[in-house]
C-alpha positions in Angstrom: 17.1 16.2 1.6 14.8 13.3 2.6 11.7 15.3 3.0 12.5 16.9 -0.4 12.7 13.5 -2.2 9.9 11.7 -0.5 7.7 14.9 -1.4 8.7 14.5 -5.1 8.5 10.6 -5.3 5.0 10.7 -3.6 3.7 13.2 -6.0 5.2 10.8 -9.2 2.8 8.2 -7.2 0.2 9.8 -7.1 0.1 11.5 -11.2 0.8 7.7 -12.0 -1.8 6.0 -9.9 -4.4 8.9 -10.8 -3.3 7.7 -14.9 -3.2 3.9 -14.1 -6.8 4.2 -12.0 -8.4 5.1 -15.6 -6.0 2.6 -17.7 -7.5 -0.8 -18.4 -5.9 -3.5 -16.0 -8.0 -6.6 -17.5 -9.3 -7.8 -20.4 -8.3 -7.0 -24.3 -7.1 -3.6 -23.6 -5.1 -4.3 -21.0 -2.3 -6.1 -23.0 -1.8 -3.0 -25.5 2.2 -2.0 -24.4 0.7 1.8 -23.2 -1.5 0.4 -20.9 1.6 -2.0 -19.4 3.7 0.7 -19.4 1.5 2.9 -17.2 0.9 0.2 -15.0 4.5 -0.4 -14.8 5.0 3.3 -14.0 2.7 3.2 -11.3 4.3 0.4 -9.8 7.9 1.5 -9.7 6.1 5.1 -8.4 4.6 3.2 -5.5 7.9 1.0 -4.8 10.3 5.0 -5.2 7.7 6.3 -2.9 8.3 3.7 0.0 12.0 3.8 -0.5 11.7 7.5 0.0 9.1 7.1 3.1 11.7 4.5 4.9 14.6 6.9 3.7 12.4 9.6 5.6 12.4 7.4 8.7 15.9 6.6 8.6 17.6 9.9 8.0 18.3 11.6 11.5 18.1 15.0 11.5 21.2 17.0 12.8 19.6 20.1 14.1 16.6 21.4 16.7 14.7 23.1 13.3 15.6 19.8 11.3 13.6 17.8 13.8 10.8 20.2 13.5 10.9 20.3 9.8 10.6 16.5 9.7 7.8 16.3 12.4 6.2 19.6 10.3 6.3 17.5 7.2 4.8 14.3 8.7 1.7 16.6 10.3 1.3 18.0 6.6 1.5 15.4 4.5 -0.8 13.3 7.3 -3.5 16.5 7.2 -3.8 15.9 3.3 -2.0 18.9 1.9 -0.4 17.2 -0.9 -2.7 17.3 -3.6 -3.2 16.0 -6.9 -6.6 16.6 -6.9 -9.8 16.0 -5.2 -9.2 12.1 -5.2 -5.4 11.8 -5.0 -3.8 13.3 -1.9 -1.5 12.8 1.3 -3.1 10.9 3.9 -1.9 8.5 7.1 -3.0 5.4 4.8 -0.2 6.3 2.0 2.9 5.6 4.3 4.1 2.1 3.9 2.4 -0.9 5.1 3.9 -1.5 8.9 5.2 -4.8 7.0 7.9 -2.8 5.5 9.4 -2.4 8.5 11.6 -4.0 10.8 11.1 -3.5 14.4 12.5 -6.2 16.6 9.5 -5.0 19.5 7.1 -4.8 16.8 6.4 -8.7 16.7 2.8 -7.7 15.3 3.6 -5.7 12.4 1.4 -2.7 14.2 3.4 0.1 14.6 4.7 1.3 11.1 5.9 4.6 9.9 4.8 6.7 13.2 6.8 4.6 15.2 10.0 4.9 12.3 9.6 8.5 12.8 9.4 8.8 16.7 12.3 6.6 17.2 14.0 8.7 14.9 13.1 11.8 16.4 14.1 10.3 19.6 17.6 9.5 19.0 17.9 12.8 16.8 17.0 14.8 20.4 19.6 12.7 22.3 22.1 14.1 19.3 21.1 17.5 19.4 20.8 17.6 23.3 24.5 16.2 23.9 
Protein backbone atom coordinates (compact mmCIF):
# COMPACT_ATOMS: atom_id res chain seq x y z
CA UNK A 1 0.00 0.00 0.00
CA UNK A 2 1.29 3.53 -0.86
CA UNK A 3 0.49 5.07 2.39
CA UNK A 4 2.16 2.11 4.07
CA UNK A 5 5.42 2.55 2.17
CA UNK A 6 5.72 6.34 2.13
CA UNK A 7 5.09 6.07 6.04
CA UNK A 8 8.08 3.68 6.33
CA UNK A 9 10.43 5.45 3.84
CA UNK A 10 9.73 8.82 5.51
CA UNK A 11 10.58 7.48 8.95
CA UNK A 12 14.19 5.81 7.25
CA UNK A 13 14.48 9.78 6.29
CA UNK A 14 14.07 11.05 9.13
CA UNK A 15 16.42 8.35 11.59
CA UNK A 16 19.09 9.06 8.78
CA UNK A 17 18.90 12.87 8.59
CA UNK A 18 18.53 13.01 12.60
CA UNK A 19 22.22 10.65 12.33
CA UNK A 20 23.66 12.71 9.33
CA UNK A 21 22.59 16.32 11.14
CA UNK A 22 25.29 15.31 13.89
CA UNK A 23 27.90 13.62 11.32
CA UNK A 24 30.68 15.90 10.16
CA UNK A 25 29.90 17.03 6.50
CA UNK A 26 33.30 19.29 6.10
CA UNK A 27 36.53 19.30 7.04
CA UNK A 28 39.00 16.24 8.22
CA UNK A 29 36.35 14.20 9.65
CA UNK A 30 34.19 14.34 6.95
CA UNK A 31 36.23 12.05 4.58
CA UNK A 32 36.39 9.06 7.29
CA UNK A 33 34.14 6.18 5.01
CA UNK A 34 31.39 6.23 8.35
CA UNK A 35 30.81 9.63 7.97
CA UNK A 36 30.22 9.13 3.81
CA UNK A 37 28.26 6.34 4.41
CA UNK A 38 25.76 8.09 6.65
CA UNK A 39 25.60 10.88 4.41
CA UNK A 40 25.04 8.54 1.67
CA UNK A 41 22.30 6.94 3.67
CA UNK A 42 20.57 10.04 4.23
CA UNK A 43 20.66 10.84 0.71
CA UNK A 44 19.19 7.75 -0.79
CA UNK A 45 16.53 8.09 2.40
CA UNK A 46 15.52 11.47 1.15
CA UNK A 47 15.48 10.41 -2.78
CA UNK A 48 13.09 6.67 -1.29
CA UNK A 49 11.10 9.16 0.53
CA UNK A 50 10.06 11.26 -2.60
CA UNK A 51 9.69 8.22 -4.77
CA UNK A 52 7.26 7.06 -2.15
CA UNK A 53 5.52 10.79 -1.74
CA UNK A 54 4.96 10.86 -5.84
CA UNK A 55 3.93 7.03 -5.57
CA UNK A 56 1.42 8.40 -2.94
CA UNK A 57 0.15 10.92 -5.38
CA UNK A 58 -0.04 8.61 -8.22
CA UNK A 59 -1.76 5.63 -6.70
CA UNK A 60 -5.69 6.07 -7.12
CA UNK A 61 -7.54 4.73 -4.56
CA UNK A 62 -10.29 2.16 -5.57
CA UNK A 63 -12.80 2.61 -2.82
CA UNK A 64 -14.89 5.59 -0.84
CA UNK A 65 -12.74 4.53 2.68
CA UNK A 66 -9.53 4.36 0.37
CA UNK A 67 -9.98 7.96 -0.53
CA UNK A 68 -10.49 8.88 3.03
CA UNK A 69 -7.58 6.90 4.25
CA UNK A 70 -5.33 8.72 1.83
CA UNK A 71 -6.85 12.25 2.57
CA UNK A 72 -6.62 10.97 6.58
CA UNK A 73 -2.98 10.22 6.01
CA UNK A 74 -2.13 13.58 4.25
CA UNK A 75 -4.05 15.60 7.28
CA UNK A 76 -1.73 13.49 9.71
CA UNK A 77 1.33 13.41 8.45
CA UNK A 78 0.74 17.47 7.58
CA UNK A 79 -0.42 17.95 11.52
CA UNK A 80 3.15 16.57 12.55
CA UNK A 81 2.27 13.17 13.97
CA UNK A 82 5.08 11.34 12.72
CA UNK A 83 7.63 11.65 15.09
CA UNK A 84 11.15 10.90 15.55
CA UNK A 85 11.56 13.16 18.13
CA UNK A 86 11.16 16.71 19.23
CA UNK A 87 13.23 18.04 16.04
CA UNK A 88 12.46 15.37 13.41
CA UNK A 89 8.75 15.10 12.38
CA UNK A 90 5.97 15.21 9.56
CA UNK A 91 5.33 18.54 8.43
CA UNK A 92 3.76 20.29 4.90
CA UNK A 93 7.61 21.33 4.23
CA UNK A 94 8.76 17.49 3.91
CA UNK A 95 6.70 16.56 0.72
CA UNK A 96 8.71 17.04 -2.38
CA UNK A 97 9.75 20.27 -3.78
CA UNK A 98 6.70 21.30 -6.40
CA UNK A 99 9.81 20.85 -8.91
CA UNK A 100 9.37 17.24 -8.73
CA UNK A 101 6.43 17.44 -10.34
CA UNK A 102 5.00 17.63 -13.65
CA UNK A 103 1.87 19.58 -14.06
CA UNK A 104 1.30 20.80 -17.60
CA UNK A 105 -1.00 23.98 -15.76
CA UNK A 106 1.54 24.32 -13.25
CA UNK A 107 3.88 26.54 -15.50
CA UNK A 108 5.26 28.08 -12.05
CA UNK A 109 6.31 25.18 -10.22
CA UNK A 110 3.64 26.34 -7.27
CA UNK A 111 1.40 23.84 -6.75
CA UNK A 112 3.19 20.59 -5.66
CA UNK A 113 2.04 17.62 -3.63
CA UNK A 114 -1.47 19.16 -2.56
CA UNK A 115 -2.37 19.63 -5.95
CA UNK A 116 -0.90 15.62 -6.86
CA UNK A 117 -3.22 14.55 -4.19
CA UNK A 118 -6.41 16.56 -5.09
CA UNK A 119 -6.20 15.56 -8.68
CA UNK A 120 -5.87 12.25 -7.54
CA UNK A 121 -8.69 12.31 -5.27
CA UNK A 122 -10.56 13.83 -7.95
CA UNK A 123 -10.35 11.27 -10.58
CA UNK A 124 -10.54 8.48 -7.78
CA UNK A 125 -14.40 10.09 -6.87
CA UNK A 126 -15.19 10.06 -10.64
CA UNK A 127 -14.16 6.03 -10.33
CA UNK A 128 -15.91 5.29 -7.32
CA UNK A 129 -19.03 7.47 -8.33
CA UNK A 130 -19.48 5.59 -11.82
Amino acid sequence: MAIERHRVRFHRRMETGELSSRTPDFGPEASKPENIAIHEAADKAMRDNDAAAMELADTQPTTMAGILALIDYVEAFNQGEFRLNDDWYSAPFNWPSAESFDFETDTDEELGMAYAVLLNIRDALKTVAA
